[in-house]
C-alpha positions in Angstrom: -212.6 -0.4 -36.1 -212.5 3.1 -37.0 -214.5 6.2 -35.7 -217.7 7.0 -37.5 -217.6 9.7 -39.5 -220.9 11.7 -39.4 -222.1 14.6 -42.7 -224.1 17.0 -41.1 -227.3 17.9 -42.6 -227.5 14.5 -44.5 -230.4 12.7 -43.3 -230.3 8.4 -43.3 -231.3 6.8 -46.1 -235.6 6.2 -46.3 -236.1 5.8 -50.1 -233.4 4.1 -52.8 -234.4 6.6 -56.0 -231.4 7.7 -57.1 -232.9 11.4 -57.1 -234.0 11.2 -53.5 -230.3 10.4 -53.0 -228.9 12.9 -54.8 -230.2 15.1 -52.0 -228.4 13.2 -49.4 -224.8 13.8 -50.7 -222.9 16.8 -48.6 -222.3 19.7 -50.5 -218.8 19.0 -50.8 -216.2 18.5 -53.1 -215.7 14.9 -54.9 -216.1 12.4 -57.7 -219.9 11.0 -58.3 -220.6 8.0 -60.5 -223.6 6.4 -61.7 -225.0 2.4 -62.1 -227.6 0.7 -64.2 -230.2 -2.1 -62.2 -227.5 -4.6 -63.1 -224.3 -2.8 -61.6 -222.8 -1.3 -64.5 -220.9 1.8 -64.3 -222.9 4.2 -66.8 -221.0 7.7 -66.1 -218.3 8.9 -63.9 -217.8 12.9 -63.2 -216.8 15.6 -60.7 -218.2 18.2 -58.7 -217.2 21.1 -56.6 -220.7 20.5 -54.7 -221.8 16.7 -55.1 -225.1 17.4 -53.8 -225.5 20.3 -56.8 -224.0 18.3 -59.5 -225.8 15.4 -59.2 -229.4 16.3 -58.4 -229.1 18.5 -61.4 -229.4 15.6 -63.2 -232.8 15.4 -62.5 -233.2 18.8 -62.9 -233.1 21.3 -66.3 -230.3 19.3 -68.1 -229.7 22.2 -70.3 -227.0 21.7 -72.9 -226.8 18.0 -71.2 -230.1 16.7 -72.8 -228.4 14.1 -74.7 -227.8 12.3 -71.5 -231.6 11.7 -70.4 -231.5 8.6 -72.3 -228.4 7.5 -69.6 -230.2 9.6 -66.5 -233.3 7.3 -66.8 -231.3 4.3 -66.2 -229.4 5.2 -63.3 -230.2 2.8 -60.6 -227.5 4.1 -58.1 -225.5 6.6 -56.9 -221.9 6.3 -55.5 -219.8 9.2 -54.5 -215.9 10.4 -52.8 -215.6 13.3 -51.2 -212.4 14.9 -51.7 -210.5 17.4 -49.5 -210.7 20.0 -52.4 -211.9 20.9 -56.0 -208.7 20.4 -57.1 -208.3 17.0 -55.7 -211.7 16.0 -57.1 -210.5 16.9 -60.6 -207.1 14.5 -60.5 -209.3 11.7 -59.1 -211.6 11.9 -62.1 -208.5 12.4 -64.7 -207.0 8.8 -62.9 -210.2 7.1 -62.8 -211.6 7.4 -66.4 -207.4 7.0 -67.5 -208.3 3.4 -66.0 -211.9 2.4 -67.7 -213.8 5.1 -69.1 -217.4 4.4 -68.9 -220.1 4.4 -71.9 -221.5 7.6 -71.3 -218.2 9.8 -70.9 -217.0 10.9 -73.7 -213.9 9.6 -75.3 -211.0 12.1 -74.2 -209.8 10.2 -70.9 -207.3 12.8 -70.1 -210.1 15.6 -69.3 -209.2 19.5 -70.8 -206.9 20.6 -68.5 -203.2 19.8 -69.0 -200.7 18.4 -66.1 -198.2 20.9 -65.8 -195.1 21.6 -62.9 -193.8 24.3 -61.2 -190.3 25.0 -61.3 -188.1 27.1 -58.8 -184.6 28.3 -60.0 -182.7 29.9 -56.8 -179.6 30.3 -59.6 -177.4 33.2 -59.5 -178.0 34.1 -63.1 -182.0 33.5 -63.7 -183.6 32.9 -60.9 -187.6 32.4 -61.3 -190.5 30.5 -61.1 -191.9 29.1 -63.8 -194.8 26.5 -65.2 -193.4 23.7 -67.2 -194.7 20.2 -68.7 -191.7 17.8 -67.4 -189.7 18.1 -64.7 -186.0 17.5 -65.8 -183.6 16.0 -64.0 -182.1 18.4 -61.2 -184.7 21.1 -61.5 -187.0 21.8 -58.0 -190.1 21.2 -59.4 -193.8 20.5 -57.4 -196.6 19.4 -58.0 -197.9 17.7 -60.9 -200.9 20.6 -61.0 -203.5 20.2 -63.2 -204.8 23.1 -65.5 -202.3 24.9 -67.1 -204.4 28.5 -67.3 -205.0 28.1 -63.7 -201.5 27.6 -62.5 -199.6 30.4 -64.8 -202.0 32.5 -63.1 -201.1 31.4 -59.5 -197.0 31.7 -60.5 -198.4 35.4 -62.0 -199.8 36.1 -57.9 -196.4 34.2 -56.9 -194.4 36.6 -58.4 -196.1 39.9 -57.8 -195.8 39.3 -54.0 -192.1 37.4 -54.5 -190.1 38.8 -57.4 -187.4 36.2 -57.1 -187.0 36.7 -61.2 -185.0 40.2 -60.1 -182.4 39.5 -57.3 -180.4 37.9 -60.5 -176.7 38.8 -60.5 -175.6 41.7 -62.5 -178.9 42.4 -63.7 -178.5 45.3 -66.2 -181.7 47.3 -68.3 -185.1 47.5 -67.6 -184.5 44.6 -65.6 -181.8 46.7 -63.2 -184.8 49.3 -63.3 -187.5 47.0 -62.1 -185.5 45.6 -59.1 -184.5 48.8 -58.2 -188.6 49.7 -58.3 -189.4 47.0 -56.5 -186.5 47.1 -53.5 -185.0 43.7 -54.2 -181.7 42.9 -54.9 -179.1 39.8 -55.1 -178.9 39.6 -51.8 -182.7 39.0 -51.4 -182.1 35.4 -53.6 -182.5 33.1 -51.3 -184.8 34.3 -49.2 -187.6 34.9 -51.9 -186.2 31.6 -53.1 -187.4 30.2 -50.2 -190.5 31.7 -49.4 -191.8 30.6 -52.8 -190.9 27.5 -51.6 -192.8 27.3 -48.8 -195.9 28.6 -50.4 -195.6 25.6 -53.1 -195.0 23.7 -50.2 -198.3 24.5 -49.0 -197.4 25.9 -45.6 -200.3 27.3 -44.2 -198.6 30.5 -42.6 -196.7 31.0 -46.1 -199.9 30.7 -48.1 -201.8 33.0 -45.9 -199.4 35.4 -45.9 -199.2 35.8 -49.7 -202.9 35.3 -50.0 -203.7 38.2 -47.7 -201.0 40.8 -49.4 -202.5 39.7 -52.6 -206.4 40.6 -51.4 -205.0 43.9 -50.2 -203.8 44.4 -53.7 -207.4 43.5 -55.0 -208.9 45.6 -52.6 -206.3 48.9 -52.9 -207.4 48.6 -56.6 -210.9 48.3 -55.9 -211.0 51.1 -54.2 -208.8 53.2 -56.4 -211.1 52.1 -59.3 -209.0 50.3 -61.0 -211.8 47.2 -61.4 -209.6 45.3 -64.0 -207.0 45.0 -62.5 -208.9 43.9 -59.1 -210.2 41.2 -61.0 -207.2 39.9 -61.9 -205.6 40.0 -58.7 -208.6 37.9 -57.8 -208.3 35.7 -60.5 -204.8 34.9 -59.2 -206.1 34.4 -55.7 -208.5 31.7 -56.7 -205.6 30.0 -59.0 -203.1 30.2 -55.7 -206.3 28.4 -53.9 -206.3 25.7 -56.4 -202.5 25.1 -57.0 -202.2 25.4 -52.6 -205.4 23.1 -51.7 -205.0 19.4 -50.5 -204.3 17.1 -53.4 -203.0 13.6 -52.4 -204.5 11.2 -54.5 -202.0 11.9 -57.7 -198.3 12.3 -56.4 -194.7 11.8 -57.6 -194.1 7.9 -56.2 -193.5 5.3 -57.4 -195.2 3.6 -54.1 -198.0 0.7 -54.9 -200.4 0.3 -52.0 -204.5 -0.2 -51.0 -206.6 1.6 -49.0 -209.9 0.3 -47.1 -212.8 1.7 -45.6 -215.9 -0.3 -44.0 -219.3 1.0 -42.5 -222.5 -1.2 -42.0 -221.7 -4.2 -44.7 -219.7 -1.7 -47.2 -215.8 -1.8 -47.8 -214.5 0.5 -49.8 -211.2 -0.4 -51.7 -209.0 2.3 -53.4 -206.2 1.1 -55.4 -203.2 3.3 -55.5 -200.4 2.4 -58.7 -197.6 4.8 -59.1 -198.4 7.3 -56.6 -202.1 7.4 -58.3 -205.2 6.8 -56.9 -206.7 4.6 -60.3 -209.1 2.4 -59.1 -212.5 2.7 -56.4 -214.5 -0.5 -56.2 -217.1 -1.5 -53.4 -218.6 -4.1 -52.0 -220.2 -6.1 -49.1 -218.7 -7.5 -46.9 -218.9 -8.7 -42.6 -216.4 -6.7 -40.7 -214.5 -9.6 -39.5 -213.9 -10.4 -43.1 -213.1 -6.3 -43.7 -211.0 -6.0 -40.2 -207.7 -7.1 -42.1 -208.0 -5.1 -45.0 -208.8 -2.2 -42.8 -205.8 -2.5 -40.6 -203.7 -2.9 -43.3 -204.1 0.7 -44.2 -202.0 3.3 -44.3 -203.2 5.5 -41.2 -202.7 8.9 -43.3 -206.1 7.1 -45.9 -207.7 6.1 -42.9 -210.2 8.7 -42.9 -210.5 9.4 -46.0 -211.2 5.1 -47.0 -213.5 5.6 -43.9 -216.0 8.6 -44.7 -216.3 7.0 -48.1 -217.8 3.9 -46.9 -220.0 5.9 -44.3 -221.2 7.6 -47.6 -221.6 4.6 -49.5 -223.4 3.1 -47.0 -226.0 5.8 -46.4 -226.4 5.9 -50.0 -227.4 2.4 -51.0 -227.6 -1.0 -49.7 -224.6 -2.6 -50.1 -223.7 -4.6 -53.4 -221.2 -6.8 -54.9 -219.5 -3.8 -57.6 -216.5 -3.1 -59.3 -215.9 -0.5 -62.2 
């Protein structure tokens, strides 16, 4: 139906403890929840490294002691491996929006606020800038979530593109700074547009900024200026986050589903509003799955697809939902 998608360094399944499991998840971005023995959804959460995260459950819990009670009943394991930390986090947020399970705690919408970037290419203040709603005519991308994170990627943005000075008539210590920095009116459009690209995530444009903001980091480094290295590299991270692959939360109003199957699993993701708010499994013959599965859109192919090969090295297939 699809081709088999293999994780590297993940050996197949010999034992069902959810511990020795843990151990089998890549070390990889993604969203990891945990069952009871009778299928219940105990806790859902997110991980920059699943394989980290999750055996540290069964690990020194730390500050987390108060979930042992909830660790001891986890039966199984079920995990999505996302194309980036940042997509991992917007999974979560739409996921425990849904249904939040028992053990989560009660705040749905998770710390970090949705915010948007918007680019001004006007005559008389141009700029980017982070705000909470688009409004209506404004060039705005994203949604981005974390609000610290993504003033400090416009912060990067704008040191490398100072679009905010190629205003018309710019008089005072703005009229200083653009003279400073070499940019003028007539650079408008073009800084207008390179910013563009960047929040576009054009890999040329991304690098390109990325690599004049490490030589920044690395000029100051060297020049023992140690502060203000760290916070070039604060905004280097930050551009990493508000750049990386994030698909499952965008500006649609498109409903659709999404189906993966491996060895008796299929996957279902449930997309509502551009949003990726549902994940359910079960089993299920691939002549029965075959439909579902073309029915597709090929852009979630693979990612429907690796899911199921994950969930079905992970645990024998079972009739679930959240």
């Amino acid at each position: 139906m699809t081709r088999k998608v293999e994780y590297p360094g993940i050996p197949p399944v010999a034992g069902s403890a959810p511990r020795e499991l843990a151990a089998r998840l890549p070390l990889a971005p993604g969203v990891y929840r945990f069952r009871d023995a009778a299928g219940r959804v105990l806790y859902l959460g997110r991980a920059t490294s699943l394989r980290r995260r999750v055996a540290s459950y069964w690990g020194d819990l730390g500050d987390r002691r108060h979930l042992a009670r909830m660790v001891a009943r986890v039966a199984r394991v079920e995990a999505v491996v996302c194309d980036s930390a940042h997509e991992a986090a917007w999974l979560e947020r739409n996921l425990l929006q849904a249904r939040l399970p028992p053990w989560n705690k009660a705040d749905a919408g998770g710390q970090e606020a949705e915010v948007w970037i918007r680019l001004s290419a006007s005559a008389r203040a141009p700029g980017v800038h982070v705000v909470h709603q688009p409004a209506p005519g404004d060039r705005c991308f994203g949604p981005y979530l974390g609000g610290r994170q993504v003033r400090q990627a416009v912060t990067g943005l704008c040191r490398v593109l100072p679009l905010a000075y190629a205003a018309e008539d710019v008089t005072g210590t703005h009229r200083d700074m653009a003279r400073t920095l070499g940019v003028s009116a007539a650079d408008r459009a073009t800084l207008a547009e390179a910013a563009a690209a960047v929040l576009d995530r054009d890999p040329a444009a991304v690098k390109s900024l990325r690599d004049s903001l490490a030589a920044r980091r690395d000029a100051a480094a060297s020049a023992l200026a140690f502060e203000f290295a760290a916070r070039l590299q604060a905004e280097i991270e930050a551009l990493d986050w508000v750049t990386a692959e994030q698909k499952v939360t965008r500006v649609s109003s498109s409903d659709f589903d999404a189906y993966g199957w491996a060895d008796g699993t299929l996957i279902h993701f449930t997309f509502r509003a551009g949003r990726l708010s549902e994940w359910t499994q079960r089993s299920c013959r691939e002549a029965s799955a075959h439909p579902h599965v073309a029915a597709t859109p090929p852009e979630w192919m693979p990612f429907a697809q690796r899911t199921a090969e994950l969930a079905a090295r992970l645990a024998p297939p079972a009739t679930l939902t959240v």
